[in-house]
C-alpha positions in Angstrom: -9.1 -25.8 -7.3 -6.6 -23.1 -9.4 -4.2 -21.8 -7.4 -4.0 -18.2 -7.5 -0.9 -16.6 -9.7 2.2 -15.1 -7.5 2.2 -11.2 -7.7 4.3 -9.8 -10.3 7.7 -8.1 -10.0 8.6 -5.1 -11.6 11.3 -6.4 -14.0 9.2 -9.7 -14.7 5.7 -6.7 -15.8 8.9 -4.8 -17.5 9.6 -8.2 -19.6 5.6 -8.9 -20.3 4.9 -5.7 -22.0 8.2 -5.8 -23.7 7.1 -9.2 -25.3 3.6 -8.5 -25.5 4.3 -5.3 -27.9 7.4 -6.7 -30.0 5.3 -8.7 -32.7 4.1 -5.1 -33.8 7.1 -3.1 -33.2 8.5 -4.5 -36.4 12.4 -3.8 -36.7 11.9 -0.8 -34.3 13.9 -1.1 -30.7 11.4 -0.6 -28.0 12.6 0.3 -24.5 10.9 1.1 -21.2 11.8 4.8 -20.1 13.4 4.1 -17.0 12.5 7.8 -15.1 8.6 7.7 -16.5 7.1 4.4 -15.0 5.4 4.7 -11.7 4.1 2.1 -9.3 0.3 1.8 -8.1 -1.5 -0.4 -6.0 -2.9 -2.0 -8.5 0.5 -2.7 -10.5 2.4 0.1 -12.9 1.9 2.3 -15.6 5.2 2.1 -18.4 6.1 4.8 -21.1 7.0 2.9 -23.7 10.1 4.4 -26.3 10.2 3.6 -29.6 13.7 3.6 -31.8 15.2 2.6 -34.5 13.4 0.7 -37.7 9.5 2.4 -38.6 8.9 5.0 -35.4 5.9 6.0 -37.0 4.5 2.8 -35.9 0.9 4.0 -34.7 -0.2 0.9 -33.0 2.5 1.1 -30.5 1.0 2.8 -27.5 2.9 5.6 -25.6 1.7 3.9 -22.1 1.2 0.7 -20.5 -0.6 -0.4 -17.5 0.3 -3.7 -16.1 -2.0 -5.5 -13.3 0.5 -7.2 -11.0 -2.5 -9.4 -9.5 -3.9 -10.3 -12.8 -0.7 -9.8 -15.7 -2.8 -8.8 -17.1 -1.3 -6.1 -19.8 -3.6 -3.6 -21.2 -3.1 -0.1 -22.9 -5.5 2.3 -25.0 -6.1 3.9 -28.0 -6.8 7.0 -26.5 -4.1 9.4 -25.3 -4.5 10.1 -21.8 -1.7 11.5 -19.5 -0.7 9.5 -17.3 -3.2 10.3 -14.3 -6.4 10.1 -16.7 -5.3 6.9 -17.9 -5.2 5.4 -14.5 -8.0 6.7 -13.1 -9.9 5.7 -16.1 -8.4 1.4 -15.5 -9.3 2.3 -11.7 -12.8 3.3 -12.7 -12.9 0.2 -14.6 -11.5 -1.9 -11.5 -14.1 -1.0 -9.2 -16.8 -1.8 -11.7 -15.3 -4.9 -12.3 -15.1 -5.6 -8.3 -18.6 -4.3 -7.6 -20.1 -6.9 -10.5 -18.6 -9.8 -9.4 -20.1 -9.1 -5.7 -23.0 -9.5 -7.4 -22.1 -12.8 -8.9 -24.6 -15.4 -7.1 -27.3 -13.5 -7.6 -27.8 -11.8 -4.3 -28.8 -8.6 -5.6 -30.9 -6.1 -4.3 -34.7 -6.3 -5.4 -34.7 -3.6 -8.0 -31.8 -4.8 -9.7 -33.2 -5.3 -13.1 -34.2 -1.6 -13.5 -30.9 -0.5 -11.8 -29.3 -2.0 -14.2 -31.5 -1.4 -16.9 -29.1 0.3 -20.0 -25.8 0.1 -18.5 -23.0 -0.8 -20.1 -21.2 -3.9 -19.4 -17.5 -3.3 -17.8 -15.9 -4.7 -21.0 -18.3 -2.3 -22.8 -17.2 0.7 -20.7 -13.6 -0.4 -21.8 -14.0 -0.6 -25.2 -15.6 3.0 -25.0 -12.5 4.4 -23.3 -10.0 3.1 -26.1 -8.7 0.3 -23.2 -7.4 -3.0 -24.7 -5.1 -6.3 -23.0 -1.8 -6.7 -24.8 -1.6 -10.5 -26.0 -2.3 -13.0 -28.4 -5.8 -11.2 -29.7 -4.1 -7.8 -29.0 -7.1 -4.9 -30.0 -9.7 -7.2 -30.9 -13.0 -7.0 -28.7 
């Protein structure tokens, strides 16, 4: 049986996006703006600074979301502000909880054609630019 992983604390998502983003940052500082993060239910959403070194680095998103259930650390190539960008993982949440209430196979009788030529959650994702911070950072 896995045992279910402790919530995270802000300082401890602070320290995973810090190290999940430094093997790009190159000799640039990177900091978490301490006025600009904001805490949902889900977790929290970082502005990330860049200074110092190459601060044109491009691949070095502006925000962060972090999933304080999941750690999981994920950020997008598209530039939302800040309320698009969670509602967008939120959207992307429920889809992901409404799936996996289908998981044994209890679905409703017209399921297939429900279904029929909808995107995947991962799919929906990779459409909105979304993509975890980690070891196979903005691969699919």
């Amino acid at each position: 049986m896995t045992q279910l992983a402790a919530l995270l604390t802000k300082t401890e998502a602070e320290a995973l996006v810090l190290a999940g983003l430094k093997p790009r940052c190159g000799a640039a500082q990177l900091s978490i703006v301490a006025n600009n993060s904001s805490e949902r239910s889900f977790g929290w959403v970082f502005e990330v600074a860049v200074s110092g070194g190459d601060t044109t680095a491009a691949s070095i998103p502006r925000r962060v979301i972090v999933n304080k259930h999941s750690h999981q650390v994920v950020a997008s190539s598209v530039d939302y502000d800040v309320e698009q960008f969670v509602r967008q993982y939120e959207k992307l949440l429920a889809a992901n909880r409404a799936r996996s209430q289908q998981w044994c196979g209890t679905l409703q009788p017209p399921w297939p054609w429900k279904l029929w030529g909808k995107k995947s959650v991962a799919e929906q994702a990779k459409d909105g630019g979304f993509y975890e911070i980690g070891s196979k950072e903005g691969e699919s």
